[in-house]
C-alpha positions as CSV (number, residue, x, y, z in Angstrom):
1,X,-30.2,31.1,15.0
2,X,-32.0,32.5,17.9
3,X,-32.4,36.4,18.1
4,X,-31.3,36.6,14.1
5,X,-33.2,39.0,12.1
6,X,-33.0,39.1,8.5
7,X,-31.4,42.0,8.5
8,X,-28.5,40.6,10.6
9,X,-28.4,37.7,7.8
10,X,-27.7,40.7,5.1
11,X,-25.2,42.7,7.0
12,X,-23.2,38.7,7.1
13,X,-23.4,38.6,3.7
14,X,-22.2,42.2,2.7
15,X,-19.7,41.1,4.9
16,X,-18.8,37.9,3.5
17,X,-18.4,39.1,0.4
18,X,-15.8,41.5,1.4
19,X,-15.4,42.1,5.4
20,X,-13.2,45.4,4.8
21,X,-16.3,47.4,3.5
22,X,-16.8,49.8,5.8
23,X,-19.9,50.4,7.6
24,X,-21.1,53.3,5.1
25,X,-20.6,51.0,2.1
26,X,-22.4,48.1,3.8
27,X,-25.1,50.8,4.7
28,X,-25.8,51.5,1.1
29,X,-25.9,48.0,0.1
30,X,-28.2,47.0,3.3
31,X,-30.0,49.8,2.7
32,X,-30.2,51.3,7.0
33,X,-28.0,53.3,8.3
34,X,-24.4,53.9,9.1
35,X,-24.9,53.9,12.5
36,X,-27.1,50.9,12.8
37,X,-24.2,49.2,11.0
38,X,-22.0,50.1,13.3
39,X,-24.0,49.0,16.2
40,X,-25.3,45.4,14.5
41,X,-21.4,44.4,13.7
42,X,-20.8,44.5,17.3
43,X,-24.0,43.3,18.5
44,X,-22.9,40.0,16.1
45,X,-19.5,40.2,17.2
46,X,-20.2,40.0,20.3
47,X,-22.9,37.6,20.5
48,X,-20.0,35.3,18.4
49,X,-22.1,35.0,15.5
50,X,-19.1,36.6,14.1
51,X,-15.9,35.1,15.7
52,X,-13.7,36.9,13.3
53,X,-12.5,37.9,10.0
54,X,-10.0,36.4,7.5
55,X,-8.3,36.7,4.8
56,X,-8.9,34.9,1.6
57,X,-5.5,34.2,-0.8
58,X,-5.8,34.1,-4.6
59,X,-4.0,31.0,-4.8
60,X,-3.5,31.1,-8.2
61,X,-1.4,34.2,-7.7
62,X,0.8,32.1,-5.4
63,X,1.2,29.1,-8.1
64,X,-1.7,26.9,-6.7
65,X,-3.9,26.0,-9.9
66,X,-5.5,22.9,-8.9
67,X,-7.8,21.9,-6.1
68,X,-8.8,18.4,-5.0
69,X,-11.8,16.7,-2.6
70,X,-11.0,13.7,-1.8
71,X,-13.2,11.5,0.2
72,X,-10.9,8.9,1.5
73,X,-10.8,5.8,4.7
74,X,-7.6,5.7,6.8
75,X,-5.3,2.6,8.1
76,X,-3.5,5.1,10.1
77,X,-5.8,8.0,11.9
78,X,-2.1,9.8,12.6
79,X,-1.0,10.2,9.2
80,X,-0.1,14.2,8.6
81,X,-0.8,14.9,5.3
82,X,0.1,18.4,5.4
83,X,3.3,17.8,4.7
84,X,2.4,16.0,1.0
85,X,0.9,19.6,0.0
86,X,-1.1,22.7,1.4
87,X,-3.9,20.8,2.9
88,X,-7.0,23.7,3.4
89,X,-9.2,21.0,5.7
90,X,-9.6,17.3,6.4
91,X,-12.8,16.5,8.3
92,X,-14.3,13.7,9.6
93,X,-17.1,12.3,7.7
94,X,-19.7,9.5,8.8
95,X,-20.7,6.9,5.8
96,X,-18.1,5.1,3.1
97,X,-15.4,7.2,4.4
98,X,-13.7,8.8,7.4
99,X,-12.9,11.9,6.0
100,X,-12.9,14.4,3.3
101,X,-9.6,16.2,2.4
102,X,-9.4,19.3,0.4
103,X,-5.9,20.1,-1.1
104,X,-4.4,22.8,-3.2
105,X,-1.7,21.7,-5.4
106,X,0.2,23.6,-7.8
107,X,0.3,21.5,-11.1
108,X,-1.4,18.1,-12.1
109,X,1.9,16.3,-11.6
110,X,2.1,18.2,-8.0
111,X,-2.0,16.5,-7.2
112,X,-0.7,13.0,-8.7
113,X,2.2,12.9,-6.4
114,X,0.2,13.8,-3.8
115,X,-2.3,10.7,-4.4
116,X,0.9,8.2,-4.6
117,X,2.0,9.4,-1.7
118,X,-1.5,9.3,0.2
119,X,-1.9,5.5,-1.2
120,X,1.3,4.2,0.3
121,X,0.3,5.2,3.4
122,X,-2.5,2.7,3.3
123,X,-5.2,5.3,2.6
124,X,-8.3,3.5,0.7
125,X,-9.5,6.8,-2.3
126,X,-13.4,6.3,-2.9
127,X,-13.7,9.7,-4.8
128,X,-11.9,13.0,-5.9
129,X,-13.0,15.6,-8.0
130,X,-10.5,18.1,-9.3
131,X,-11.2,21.4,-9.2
132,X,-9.8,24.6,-11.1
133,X,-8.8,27.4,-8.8
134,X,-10.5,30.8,-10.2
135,X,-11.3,33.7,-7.6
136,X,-15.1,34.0,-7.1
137,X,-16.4,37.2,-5.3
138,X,-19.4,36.7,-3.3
139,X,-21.8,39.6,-3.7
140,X,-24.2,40.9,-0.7
């Protein structure tokens, strides 16, 4: 990253782990100023380091306990699979498979529908690991 000091790279990660800090907080944490803060947010904003901010569920607090990343080939390149449960990404991948798929489902029956479902449409599996879905905080 051209023109990125290291002091840019610890006012993103103060910010990563919790974007509504507020300057003074990330100040204390950075250790520089307030103002400097200030100024280096929308230095990195506008330079689109930083193209935005987002919110990040607890999705276990809205009944998603079980996470999936599935690497997988597809017959059909149009197949929606958003519809079979709440799909955070699919990508396309180069090597064994054309994509990787990470799902949020909210039970084990709820991820082993979903794989039935994702098999009838002529989707070859090579992988998926399960994951639990616990909050992690990031910390600056």
């Amino acid at each position: 990253m051209k023109g990125v000091r290291k002091t840019h790279i610890r006012v993103l990660n103060a910010l990563l782990s919790d974007c509504k800090r507020s300057d003074r907080e990330i100040a204390k944490v950075v250790g520089i100023s307030q103002p400097t803060i200030t100024r280096l947010r929308q230095k990195l904003i506008n330079k689109g380091i930083i193209k935005g901010f987002m919110a990040i569920p607890d999705y276990a607090k809205i009944g998603y306990e079980f996470g999936a990343i599935t690497l997988c080939q597809m017959a059909d390149k149009t197949i929606n699979l958003s519809e079979h449960s709440l799909l955070v990404t699919a990508s396309t991948i180069t090597g064994e498979g054309d994509y990787v798929i990470i799902t949020l489902h909210r039970s084990m029956d709820d991820y082993r529908a979903f794989r039935r479902k994702v098999k009838a449409l002529a989707v070859v599996i090579f992988a998926t690991q399960g994951l639990e879905i616990k909050p992690v905080r990031l910390e600056a």
